[in-house]
C-alpha positions as MATLAB code, in Angstrom:
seq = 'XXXXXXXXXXXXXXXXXXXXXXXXXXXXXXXXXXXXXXXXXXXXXXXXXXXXXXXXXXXXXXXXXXXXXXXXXXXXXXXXXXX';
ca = [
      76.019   80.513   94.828;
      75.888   77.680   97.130;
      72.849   76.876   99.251;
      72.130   77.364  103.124;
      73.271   73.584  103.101;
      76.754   74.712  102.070;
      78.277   77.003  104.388;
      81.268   78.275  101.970;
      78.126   80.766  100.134;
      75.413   81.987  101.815;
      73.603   84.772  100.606;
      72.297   87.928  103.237;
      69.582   89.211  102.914;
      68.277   92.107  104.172;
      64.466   92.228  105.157;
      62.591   95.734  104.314;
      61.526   95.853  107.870;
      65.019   96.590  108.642;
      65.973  100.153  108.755;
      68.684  100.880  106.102;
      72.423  100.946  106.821;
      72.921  103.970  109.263;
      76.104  104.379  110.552;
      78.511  107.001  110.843;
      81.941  107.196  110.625;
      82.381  106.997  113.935;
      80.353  103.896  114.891;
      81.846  102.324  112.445;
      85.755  102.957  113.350;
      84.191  102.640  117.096;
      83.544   99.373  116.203;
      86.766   97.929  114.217;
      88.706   99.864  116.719;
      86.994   97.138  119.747;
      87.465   94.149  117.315;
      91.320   95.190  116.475;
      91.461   95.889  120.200;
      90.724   92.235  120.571;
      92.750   90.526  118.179;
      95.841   92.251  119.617;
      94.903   91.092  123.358;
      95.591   87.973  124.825;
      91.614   87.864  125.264;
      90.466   84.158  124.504;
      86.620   85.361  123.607;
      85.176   88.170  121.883;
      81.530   88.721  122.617;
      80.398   90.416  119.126;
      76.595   90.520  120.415;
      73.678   88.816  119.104;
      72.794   88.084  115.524;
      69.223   86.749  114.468;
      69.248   85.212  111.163;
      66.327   83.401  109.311;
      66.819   80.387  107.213;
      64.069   80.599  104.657;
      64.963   77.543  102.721;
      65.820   79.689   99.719;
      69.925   79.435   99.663;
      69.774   82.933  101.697;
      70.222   83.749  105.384;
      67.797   87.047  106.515;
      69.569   89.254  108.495;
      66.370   89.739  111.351;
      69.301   91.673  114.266;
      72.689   92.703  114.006;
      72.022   93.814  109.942;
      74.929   97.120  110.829;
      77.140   94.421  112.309;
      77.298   91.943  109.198;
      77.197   94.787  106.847;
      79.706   96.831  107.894;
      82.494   93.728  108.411;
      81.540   92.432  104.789;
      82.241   96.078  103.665;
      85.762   96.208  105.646;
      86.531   92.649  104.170;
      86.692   90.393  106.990;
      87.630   86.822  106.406;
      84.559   84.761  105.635;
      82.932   87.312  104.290;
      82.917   88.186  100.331;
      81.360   91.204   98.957;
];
């Protein structure tokens, strides 16, 4: 696993503060269905929202906002992302 230093592994983590993976179904397909919207527009930008990570020094990113975002586009296997 490569460290925060090497952008081709990063490890996500989590903090317990974070409320646990929560969506449904249909957040979920609510959200693919916007970002395949996208990638079959002419649209230039996407605005995905914010993310606010951590760098603890540790070879790990914390996930601090957007923790249903990340998760759910590792899960569907987006590039960049490796489960």
């Amino acid at each position: 696993m490569g460290g925060a230093n090497n952008r081709n592994k990063l490890t996500f983590i989590t903090p317990e503060f974070q409320r646990p993976y929560e969506w449904s179904e249909k957040e979920v397909a609510i959200f693919l269905d916007d970002i395949f919207d996208f990638a079959e527009s002419d649209r230039d930008e996407y605005f995905l929202s914010t993310v606010i990570t951590y760098l603890p020094g540790d070879d790990s990113i914390e996930i601090v906002d957007g923790q249903q975002r990340i998760t759910t586009q590792m899960c569907q296997g987006f590039p960049g992302f490796e489960v």
